[in-house]
ZANU-221072 format. One record per residue (C-alpha): residue number from 1; x, y, z; residue in one letter. Coordinates in nm, 2 decimals. Layout:
! ZANU-221072
- num | c1 | c2 | c3 | residu
- NUM | X | Y | Z | A .
...
END
This chain:
! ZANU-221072
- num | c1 | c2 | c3 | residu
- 1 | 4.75 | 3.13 | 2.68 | X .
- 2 | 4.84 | 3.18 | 2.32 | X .
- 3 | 5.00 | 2.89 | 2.13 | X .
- 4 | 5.18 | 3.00 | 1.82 | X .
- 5 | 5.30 | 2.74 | 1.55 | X .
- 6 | 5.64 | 2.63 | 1.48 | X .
- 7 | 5.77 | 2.44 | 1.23 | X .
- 8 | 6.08 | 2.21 | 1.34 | X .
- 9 | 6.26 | 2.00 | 1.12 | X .
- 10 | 6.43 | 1.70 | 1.30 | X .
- 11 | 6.73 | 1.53 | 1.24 | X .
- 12 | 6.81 | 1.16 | 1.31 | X .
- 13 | 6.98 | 1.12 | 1.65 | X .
- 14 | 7.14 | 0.83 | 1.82 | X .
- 15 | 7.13 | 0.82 | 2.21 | X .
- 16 | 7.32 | 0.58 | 2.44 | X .
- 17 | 7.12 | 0.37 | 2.67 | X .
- 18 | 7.25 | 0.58 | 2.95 | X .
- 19 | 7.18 | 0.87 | 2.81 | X .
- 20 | 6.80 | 0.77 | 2.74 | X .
- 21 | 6.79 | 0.66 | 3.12 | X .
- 22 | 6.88 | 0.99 | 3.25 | X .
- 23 | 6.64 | 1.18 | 3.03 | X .
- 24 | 6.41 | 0.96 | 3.16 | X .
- 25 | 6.45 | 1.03 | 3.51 | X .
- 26 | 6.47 | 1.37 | 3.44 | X .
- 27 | 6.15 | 1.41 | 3.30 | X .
- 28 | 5.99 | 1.18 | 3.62 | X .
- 29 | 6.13 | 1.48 | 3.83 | X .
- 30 | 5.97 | 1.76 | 3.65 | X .
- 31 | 5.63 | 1.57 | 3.58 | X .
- 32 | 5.66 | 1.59 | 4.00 | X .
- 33 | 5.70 | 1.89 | 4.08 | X .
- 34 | 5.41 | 2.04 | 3.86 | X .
- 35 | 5.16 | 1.78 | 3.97 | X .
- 36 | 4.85 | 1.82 | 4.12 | X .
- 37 | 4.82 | 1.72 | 4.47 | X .
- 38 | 4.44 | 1.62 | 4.45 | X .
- 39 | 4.35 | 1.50 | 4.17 | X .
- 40 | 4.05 | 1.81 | 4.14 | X .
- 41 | 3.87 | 2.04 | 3.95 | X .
- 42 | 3.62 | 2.31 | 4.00 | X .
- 43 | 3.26 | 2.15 | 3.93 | X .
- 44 | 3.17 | 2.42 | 3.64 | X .
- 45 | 2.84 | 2.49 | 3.80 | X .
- 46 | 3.01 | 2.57 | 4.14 | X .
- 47 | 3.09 | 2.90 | 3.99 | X .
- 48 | 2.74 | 3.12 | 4.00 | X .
- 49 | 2.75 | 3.29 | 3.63 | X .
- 50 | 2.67 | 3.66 | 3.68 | X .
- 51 | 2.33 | 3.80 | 3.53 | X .
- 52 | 2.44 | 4.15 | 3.55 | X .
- 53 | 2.64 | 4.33 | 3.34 | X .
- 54 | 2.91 | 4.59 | 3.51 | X .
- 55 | 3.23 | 4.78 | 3.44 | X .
- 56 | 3.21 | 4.84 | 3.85 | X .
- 57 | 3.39 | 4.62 | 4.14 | X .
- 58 | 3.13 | 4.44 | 4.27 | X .
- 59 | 3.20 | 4.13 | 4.62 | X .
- 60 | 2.97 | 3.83 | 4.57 | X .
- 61 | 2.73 | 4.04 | 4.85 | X .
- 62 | 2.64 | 4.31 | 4.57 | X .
- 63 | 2.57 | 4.08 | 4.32 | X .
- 64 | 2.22 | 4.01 | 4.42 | X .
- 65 | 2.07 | 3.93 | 4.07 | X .
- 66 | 2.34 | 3.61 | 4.08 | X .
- 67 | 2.19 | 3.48 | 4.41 | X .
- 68 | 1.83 | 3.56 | 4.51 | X .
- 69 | 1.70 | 3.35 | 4.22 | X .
- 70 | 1.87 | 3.04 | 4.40 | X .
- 71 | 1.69 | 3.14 | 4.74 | X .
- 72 | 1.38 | 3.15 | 4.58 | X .
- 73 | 1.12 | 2.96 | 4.76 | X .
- 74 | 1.34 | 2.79 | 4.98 | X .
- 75 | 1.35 | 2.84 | 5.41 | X .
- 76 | 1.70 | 3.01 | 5.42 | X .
- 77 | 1.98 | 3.02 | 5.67 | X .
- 78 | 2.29 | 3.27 | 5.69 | X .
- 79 | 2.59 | 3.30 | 5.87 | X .
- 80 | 2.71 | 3.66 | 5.87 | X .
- 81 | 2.84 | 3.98 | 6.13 | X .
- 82 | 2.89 | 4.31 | 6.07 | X .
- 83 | 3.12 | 4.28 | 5.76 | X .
- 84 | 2.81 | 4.11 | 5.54 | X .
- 85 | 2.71 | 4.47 | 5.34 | X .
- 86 | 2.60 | 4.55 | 5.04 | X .
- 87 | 2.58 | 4.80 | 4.82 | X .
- 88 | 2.33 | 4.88 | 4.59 | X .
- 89 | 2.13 | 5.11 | 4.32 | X .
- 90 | 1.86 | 5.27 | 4.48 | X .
- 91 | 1.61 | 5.47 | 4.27 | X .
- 92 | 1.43 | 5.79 | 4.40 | X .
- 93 | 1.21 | 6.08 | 4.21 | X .
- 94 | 1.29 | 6.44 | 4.22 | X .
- 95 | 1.17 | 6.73 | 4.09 | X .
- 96 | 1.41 | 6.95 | 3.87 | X .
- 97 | 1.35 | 7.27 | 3.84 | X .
- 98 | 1.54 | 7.35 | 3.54 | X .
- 99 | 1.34 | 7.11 | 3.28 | X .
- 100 | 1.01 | 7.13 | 3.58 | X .
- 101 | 0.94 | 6.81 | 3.56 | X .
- 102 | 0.99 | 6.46 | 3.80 | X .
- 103 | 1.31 | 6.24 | 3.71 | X .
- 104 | 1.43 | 5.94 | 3.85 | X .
- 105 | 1.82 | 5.97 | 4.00 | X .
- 106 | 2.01 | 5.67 | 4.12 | X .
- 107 | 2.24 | 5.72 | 4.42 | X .
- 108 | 2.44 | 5.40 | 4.56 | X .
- 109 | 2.31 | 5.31 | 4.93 | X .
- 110 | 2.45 | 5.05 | 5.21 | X .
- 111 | 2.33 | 4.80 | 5.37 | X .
- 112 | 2.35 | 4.48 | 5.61 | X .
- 113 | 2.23 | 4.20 | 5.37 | X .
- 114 | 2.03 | 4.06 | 5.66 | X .
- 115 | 1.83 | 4.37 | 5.63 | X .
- 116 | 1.85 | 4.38 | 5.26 | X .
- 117 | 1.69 | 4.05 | 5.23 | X .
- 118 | 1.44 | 4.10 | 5.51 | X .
- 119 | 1.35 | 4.44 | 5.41 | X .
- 120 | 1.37 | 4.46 | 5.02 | X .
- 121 | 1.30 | 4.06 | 4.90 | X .
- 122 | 1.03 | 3.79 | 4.96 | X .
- 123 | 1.33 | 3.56 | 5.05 | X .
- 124 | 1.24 | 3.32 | 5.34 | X .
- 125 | 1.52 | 3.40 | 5.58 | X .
- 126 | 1.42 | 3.22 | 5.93 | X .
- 127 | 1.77 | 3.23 | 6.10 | X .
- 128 | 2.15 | 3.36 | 6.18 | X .
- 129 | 2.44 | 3.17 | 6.28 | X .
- 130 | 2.68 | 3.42 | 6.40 | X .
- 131 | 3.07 | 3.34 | 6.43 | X .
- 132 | 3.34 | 3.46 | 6.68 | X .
- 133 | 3.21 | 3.86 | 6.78 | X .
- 134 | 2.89 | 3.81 | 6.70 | X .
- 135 | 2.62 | 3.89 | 6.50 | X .
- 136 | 2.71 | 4.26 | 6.57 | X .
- 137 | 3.05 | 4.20 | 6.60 | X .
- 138 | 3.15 | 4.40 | 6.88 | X .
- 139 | 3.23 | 4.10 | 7.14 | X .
- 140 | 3.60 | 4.06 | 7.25 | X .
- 141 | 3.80 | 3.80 | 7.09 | X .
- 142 | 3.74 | 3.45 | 7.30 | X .
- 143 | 3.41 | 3.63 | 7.44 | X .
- 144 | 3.14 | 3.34 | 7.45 | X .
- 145 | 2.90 | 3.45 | 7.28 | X .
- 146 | 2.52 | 3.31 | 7.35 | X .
- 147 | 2.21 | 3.27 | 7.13 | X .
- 148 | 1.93 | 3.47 | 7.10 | X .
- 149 | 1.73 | 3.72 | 6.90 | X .
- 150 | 1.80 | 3.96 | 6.63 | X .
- 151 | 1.61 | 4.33 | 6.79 | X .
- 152 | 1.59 | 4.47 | 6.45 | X .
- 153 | 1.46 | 4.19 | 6.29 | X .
- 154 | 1.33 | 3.94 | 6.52 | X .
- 155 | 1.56 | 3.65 | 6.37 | X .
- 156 | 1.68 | 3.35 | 6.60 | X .
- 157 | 2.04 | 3.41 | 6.64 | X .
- 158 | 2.24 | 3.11 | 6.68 | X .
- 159 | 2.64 | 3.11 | 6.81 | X .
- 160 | 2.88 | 2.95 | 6.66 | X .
- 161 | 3.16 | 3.00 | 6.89 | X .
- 162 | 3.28 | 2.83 | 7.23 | X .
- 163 | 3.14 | 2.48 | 7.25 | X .
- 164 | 2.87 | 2.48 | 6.96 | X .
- 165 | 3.11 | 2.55 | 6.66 | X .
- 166 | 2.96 | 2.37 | 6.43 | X .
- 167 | 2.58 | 2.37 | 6.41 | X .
- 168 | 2.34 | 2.05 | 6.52 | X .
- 169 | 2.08 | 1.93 | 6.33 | X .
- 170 | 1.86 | 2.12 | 6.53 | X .
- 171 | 2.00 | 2.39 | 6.50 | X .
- 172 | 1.92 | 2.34 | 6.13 | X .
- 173 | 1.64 | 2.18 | 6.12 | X .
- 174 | 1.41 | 2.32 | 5.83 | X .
- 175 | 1.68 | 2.50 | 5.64 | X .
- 176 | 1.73 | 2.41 | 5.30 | X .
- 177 | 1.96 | 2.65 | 5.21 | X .
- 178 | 2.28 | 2.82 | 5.41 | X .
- 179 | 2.43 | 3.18 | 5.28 | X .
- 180 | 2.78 | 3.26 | 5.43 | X .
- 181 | 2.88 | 3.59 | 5.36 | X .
- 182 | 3.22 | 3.72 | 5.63 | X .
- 183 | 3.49 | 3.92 | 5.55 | X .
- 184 | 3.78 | 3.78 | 5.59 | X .
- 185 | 4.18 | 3.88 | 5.62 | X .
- 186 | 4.37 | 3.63 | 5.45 | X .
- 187 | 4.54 | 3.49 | 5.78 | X .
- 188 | 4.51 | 3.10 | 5.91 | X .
- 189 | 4.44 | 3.21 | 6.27 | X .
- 190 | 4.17 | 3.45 | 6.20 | X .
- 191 | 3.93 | 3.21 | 6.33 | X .
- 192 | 3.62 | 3.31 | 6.03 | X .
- 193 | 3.78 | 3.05 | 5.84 | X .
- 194 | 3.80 | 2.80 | 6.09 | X .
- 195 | 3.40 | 2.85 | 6.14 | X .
- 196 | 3.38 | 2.79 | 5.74 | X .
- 197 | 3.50 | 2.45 | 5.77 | X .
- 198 | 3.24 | 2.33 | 6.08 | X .
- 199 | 2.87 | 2.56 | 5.85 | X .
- 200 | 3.07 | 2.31 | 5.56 | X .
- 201 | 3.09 | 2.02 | 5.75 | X .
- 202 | 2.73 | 2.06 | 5.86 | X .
- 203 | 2.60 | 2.13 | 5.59 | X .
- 204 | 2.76 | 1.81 | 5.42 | X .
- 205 | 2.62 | 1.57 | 5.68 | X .
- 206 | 2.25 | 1.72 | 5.65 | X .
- 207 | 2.26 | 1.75 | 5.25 | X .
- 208 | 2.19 | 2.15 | 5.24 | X .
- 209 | 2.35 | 2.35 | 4.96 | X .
- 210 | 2.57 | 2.63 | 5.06 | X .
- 211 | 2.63 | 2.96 | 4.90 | X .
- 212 | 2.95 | 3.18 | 4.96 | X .
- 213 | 2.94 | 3.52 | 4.84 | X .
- 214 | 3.29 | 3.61 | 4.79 | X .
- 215 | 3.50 | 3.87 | 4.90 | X .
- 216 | 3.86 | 4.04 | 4.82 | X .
- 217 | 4.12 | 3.93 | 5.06 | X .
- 218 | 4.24 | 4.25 | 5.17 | X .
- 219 | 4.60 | 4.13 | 5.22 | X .
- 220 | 4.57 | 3.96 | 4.84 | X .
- 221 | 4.79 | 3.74 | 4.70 | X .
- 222 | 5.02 | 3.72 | 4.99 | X .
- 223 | 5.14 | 3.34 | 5.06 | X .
- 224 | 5.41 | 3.33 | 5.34 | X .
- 225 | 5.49 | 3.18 | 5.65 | X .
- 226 | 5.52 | 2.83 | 5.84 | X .
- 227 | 5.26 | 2.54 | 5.70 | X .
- 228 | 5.05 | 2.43 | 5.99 | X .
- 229 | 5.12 | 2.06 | 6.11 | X .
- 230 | 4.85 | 1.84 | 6.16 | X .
- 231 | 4.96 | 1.75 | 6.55 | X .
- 232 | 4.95 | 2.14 | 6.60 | X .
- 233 | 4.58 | 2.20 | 6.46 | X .
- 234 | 4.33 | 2.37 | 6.67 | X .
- 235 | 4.04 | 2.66 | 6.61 | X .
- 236 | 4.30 | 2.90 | 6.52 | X .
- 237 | 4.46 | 2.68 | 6.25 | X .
- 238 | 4.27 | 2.39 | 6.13 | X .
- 239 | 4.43 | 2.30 | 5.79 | X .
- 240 | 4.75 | 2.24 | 5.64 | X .
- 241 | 4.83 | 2.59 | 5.54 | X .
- 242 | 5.07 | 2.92 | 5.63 | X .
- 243 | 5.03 | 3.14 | 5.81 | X .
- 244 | 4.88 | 3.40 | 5.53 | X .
- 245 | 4.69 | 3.17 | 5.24 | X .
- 246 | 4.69 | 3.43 | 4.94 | X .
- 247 | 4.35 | 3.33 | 4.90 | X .
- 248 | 3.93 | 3.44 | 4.89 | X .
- 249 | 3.70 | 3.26 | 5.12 | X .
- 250 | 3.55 | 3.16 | 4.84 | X .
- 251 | 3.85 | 3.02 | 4.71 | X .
- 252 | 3.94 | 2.88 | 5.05 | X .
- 253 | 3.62 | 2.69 | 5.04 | X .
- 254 | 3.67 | 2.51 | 4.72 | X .
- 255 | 4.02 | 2.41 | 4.89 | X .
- 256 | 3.86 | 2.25 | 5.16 | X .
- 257 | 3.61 | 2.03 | 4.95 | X .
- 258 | 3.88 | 1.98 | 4.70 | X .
- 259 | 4.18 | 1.84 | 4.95 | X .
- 260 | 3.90 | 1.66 | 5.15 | X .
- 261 | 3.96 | 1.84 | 5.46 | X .
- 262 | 3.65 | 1.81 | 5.58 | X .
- 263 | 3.51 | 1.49 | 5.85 | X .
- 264 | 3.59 | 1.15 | 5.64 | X .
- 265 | 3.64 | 1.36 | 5.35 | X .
- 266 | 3.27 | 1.45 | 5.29 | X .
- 267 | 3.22 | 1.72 | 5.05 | X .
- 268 | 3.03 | 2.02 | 5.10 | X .
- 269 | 2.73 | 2.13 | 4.80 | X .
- 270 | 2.88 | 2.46 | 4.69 | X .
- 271 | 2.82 | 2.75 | 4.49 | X .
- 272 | 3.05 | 3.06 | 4.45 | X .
- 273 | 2.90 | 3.40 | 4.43 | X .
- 274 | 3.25 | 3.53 | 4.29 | X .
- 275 | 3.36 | 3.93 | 4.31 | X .
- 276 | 3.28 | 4.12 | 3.97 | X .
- 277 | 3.55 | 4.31 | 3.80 | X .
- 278 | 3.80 | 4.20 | 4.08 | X .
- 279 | 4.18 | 4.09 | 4.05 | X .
- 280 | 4.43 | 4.00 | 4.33 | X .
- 281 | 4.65 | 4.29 | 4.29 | X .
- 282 | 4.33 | 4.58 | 4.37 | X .
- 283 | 4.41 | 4.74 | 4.70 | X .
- 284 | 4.08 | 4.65 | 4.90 | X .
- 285 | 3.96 | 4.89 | 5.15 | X .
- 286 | 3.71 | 4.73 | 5.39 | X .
- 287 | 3.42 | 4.92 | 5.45 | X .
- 288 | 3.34 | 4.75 | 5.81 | X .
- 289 | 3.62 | 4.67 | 6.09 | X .
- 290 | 3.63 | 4.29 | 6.03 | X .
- 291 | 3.63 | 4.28 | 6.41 | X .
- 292 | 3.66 | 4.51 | 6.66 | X .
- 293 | 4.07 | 4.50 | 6.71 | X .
- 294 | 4.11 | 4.56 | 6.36 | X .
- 295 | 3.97 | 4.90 | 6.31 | X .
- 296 | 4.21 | 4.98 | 5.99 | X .
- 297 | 4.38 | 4.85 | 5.70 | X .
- 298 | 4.69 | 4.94 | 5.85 | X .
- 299 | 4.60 | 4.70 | 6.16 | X .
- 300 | 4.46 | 4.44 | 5.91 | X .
- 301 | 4.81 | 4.45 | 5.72 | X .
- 302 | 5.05 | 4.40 | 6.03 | X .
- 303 | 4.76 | 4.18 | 6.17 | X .
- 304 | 4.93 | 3.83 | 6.07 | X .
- 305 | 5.26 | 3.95 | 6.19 | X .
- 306 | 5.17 | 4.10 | 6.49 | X .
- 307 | 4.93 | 3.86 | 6.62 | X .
- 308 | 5.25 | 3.63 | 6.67 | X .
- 309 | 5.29 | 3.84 | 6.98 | X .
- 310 | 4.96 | 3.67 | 7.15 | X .
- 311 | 5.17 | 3.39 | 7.19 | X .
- 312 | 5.44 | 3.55 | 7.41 | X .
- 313 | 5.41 | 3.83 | 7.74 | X .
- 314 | 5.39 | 4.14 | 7.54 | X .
- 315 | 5.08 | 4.32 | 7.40 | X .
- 316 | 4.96 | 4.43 | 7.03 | X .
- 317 | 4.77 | 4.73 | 7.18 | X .
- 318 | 4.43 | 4.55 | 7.24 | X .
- 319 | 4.31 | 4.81 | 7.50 | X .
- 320 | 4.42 | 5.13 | 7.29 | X .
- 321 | 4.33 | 5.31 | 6.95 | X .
- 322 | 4.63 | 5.14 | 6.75 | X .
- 323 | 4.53 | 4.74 | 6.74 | X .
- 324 | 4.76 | 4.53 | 6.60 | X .
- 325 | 4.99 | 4.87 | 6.55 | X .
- 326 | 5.19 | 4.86 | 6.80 | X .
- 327 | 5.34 | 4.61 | 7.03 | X .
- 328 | 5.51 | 4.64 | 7.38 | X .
- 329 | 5.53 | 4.50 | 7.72 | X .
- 330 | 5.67 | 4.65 | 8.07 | X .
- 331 | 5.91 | 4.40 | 8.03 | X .
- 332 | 6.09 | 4.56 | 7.73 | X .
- 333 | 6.35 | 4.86 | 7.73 | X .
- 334 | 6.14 | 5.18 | 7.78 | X .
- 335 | 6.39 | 5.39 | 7.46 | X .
- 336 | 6.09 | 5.58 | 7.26 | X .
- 337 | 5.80 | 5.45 | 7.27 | X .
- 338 | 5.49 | 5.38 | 7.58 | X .
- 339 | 5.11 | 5.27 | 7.57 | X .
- 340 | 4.90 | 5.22 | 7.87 | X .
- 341 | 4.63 | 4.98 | 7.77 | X .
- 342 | 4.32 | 5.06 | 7.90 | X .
- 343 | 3.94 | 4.84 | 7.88 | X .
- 344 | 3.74 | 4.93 | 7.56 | X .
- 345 | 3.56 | 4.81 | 7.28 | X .
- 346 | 3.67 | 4.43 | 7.18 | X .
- 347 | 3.88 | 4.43 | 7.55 | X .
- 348 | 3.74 | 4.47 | 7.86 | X .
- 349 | 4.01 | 4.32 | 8.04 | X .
- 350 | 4.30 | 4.39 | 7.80 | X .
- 351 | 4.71 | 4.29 | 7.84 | X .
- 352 | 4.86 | 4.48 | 8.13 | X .
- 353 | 4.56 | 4.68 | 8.20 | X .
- 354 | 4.69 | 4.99 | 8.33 | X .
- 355 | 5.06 | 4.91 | 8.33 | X .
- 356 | 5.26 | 5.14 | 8.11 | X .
- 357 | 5.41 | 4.90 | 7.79 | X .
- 358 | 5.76 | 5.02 | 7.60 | X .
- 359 | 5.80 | 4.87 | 7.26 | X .
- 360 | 5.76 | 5.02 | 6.88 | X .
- 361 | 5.46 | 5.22 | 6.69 | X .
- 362 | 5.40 | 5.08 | 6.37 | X .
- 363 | 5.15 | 5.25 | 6.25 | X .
- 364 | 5.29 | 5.49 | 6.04 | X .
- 365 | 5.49 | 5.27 | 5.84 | X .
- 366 | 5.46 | 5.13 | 5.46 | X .
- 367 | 5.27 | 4.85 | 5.40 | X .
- 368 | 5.44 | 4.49 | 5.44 | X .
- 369 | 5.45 | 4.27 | 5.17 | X .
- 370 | 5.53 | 3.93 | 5.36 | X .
- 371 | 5.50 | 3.78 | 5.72 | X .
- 372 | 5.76 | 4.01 | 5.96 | X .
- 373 | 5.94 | 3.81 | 6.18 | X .
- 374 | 6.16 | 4.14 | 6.26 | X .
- 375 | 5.97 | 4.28 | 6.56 | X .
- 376 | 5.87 | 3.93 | 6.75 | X .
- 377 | 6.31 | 3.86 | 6.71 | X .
- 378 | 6.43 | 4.19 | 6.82 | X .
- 379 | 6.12 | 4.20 | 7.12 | X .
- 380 | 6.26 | 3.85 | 7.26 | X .
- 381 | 6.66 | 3.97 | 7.23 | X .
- 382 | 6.57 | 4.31 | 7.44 | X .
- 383 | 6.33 | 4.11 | 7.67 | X .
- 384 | 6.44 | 4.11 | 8.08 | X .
- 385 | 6.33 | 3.71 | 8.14 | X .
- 386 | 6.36 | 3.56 | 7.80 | X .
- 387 | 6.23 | 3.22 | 7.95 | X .
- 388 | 5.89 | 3.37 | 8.02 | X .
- 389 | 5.84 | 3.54 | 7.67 | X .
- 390 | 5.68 | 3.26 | 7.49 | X .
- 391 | 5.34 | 3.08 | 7.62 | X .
- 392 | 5.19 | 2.74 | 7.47 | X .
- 393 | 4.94 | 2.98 | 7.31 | X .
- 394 | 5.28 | 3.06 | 6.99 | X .
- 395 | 5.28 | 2.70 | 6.92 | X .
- 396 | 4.92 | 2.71 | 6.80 | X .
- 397 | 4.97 | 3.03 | 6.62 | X .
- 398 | 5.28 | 2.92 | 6.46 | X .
- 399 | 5.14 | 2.56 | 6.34 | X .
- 400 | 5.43 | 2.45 | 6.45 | X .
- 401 | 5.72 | 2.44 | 6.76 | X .
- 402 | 6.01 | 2.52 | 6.52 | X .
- 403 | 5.98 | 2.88 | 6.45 | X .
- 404 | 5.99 | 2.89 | 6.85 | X .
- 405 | 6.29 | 2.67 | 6.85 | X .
- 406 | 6.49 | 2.88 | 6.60 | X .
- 407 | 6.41 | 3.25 | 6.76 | X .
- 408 | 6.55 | 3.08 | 7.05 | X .
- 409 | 6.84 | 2.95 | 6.87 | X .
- 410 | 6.93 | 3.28 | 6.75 | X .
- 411 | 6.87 | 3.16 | 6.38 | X .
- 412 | 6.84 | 3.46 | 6.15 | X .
- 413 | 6.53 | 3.57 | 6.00 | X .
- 414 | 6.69 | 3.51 | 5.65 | X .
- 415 | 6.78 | 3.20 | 5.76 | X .
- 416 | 6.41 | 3.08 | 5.94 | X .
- 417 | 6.29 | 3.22 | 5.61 | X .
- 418 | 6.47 | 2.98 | 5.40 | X .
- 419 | 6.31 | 2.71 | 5.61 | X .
- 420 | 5.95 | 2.76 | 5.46 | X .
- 421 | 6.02 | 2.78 | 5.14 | X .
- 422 | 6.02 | 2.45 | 4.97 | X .
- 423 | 5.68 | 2.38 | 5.19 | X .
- 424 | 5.55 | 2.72 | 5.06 | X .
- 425 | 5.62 | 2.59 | 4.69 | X .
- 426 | 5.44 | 2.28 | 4.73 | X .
- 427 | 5.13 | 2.45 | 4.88 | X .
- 428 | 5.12 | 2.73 | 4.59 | X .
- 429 | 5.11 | 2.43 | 4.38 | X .
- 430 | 4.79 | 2.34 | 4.55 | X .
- 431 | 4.66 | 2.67 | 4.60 | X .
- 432 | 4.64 | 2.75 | 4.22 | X .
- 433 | 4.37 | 2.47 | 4.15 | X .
- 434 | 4.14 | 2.63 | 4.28 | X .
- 435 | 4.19 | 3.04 | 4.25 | X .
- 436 | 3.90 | 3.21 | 4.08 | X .
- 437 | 4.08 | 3.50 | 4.05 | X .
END
């Protein structure tokens, strides 16, 4: 912010006491509105300072230099899947024929940090806590997943899905440091978030230091939808936020230690491992499937709108190529458009296995900038039983049982819109104390 000086030359003014009043009250009104909820800030040293130097776009992963120096002699533990790569320089000799000599070329390589750390450091990794999908990530949603071992690295695996979603003191016993580094999508039901808040909790109660290396939310600064309520919470929305947050996990996680969210409003120890050369507005391609019915950025950008749908009798194309890119249900008007969903990767048992569903392709179309409430309207207006769409399931997705109420009413999408807004101001509000980015 730039402050530039002015010079103002005052005259001598009377005011009425009633006028003086209603200034007064006026000011009261705006002093409200821009207030902070919590009275917060960021702890300076929550924010790791970077000790490299780059022009390049790095996630908090890639940044190694900024993090293996506070691992250092200490028994680690890391939560992580499939998302948590890095990238990084590696350095190899060849021989050029032109100059006949050896010289050294650097060529970017991938890989999982687990193996990074196990493979390229002295860092004292001893175990993985894996969240919904697995270590691997290739479980189906609601799978339960069981401990075990790591094959490539021997590494004690240890769920944290089902009924063990936060981990025990045994389950961390000897740790002294926890690394979470998952991709996330930016939505309050993807449940990565969810299994954030218990590793914090944990790590709270049994005094360990946790270390989130950022990275980009792919549907960025997007904040839209409903705001959960509190009677409404469960594993796929635990906090008082829409439907699509706008935010980091890192950011997220210096939310939930700043609005107290956690058991008796414990706070977590926290460092930041923030993105280099990153800002909100960069289009972020993922480089791994975040799960496996997200296979592309199309799917991960309808993913919040669609994923409405599990919460009524038609299907978002788990049991198909096109995830979350198309919806339909035998139930709809069969116009232009069939799937016939079929077990697969991430659904072995998926939606109308078999049965042919009519509804829309999505996949071809532009990028939305907002939650859609378009397709979940017209699918319940062209519906045969309209009394059978919705399951108990779109209450917990929906954080609330209004947005139900009003696509039942026949309320408008402008109109349902309108609803969030004031809601959506006050969380913004909140949301900007604690943005990195």
């Amino acid at each position: 912010m730039i402050f530039i000086p002015v010079s103002i030359r005052f005259k001598k003014i009377s005011f009425s006491p009633n006028l003086l009043l209603i200034m007064m009250v006026f000011l009261v009104v705006v002093s409200c509105k821009t207030s902070k909820a919590i009275n917060y800030s960021i702890p300076a040293e929550t924010t790791v300072k970077s000790k490299i130097k780059s022009t390049k776009f790095l996630t908090g992963a890639d940044n190694v230099k900024s993090y293996l120096s506070l691992l250092k002699n200490k028994k680690v533990g890391i939560v992580t899947n499939q998302t948590g790569m890095i990238s990084y320089d590696s350095i190899h000799t060849v021989f050029d024929t032109v100059s006949e000599s050896h010289i050294d070329v650097v060529s970017r390589k991938n890989l999982h940090i687990v193996d990074y750390i196990t493979q390229k450091t002295k860092i004292d990794l001893i175990k993985i806590y894996a969240p919904e999908h697995g270590f691997r990530g290739t479980a189906d949603a609601g799978e339960l997943i069981i401990d075990g071992k790591d094959t490539k690295t021997g590494l004690p695996i240890v769920s944290l899905y089902g009924n063990n979603k936060k981990p025990s003191v045994e389950q961390l016993e000897g740790i002294e440091v926890v690394v979470f580094d998952i991709q996330d999508v930016g939505a309050r039901f993807y449940t990565y978030i969810s299994s954030l808040h218990y590793i914090m909790e944990a790590c709270a109660e049994n005094n360990i230091e946790l270390i989130i290396l950022d990275r980009p939310n792919p549907n960025g600064g997007i904040v839209d939808g409903p705001i959960l309520e509190k009677e409404y919470s469960s594993f796929v929305g635990m906090h008082p936020i829409p439907i699509l947050h706008g935010m980091t996990i890192g950011e997220y996680a210096l939310m939930i230690n700043g609005q107290k969210w956690l058991k008796d409003s414990i706070q977590c120890p926290l460092k930041i491992v923030p993105c280099e050369n990153y800002h909100r507005s960069m289009p972020y391609k993922l480089p791994v499937k975040p799960s496996p019915n997200l296979p592309n950025d199309q799917a991960i950008n309808l993913y919040a709108s669609l994923c409405l749908f599990e919460g009524t009798n038609v299907s978002v194309g788990r049991g198909t190529d096109k995830q979350f890119q198309i919806y339909g249900s035998p139930f709809l008007p069969n116009i232009d458009f069939c799937f016939t969903p079929a077990p697969n990767i991430g659904a072995k048992d998926p939606l109308y296995n078999g049965r042919d569903c009519f509804g829309e392709d999505l996949s071809k179309i532009p990028m939305v900038k907002q939650l859609e409430l378009k397709w979940l309207i017209k699918a319940y207006n062209e519906t045969e039983d309209k009394s059978k769409f919705f399951n108990s399931f779109f209450t917990k997705l929906a954080g609330t049982k209004k947005l139900q109420q009003q696509i039942e009413a026949g309320i408008p999408e402008a109109e349902i819109r309108a609803t969030w807004q004031n809601d959506l101001e006050k969380f913004k509000l909140i949301r900007n104390e604690y943005l990195i980015y």
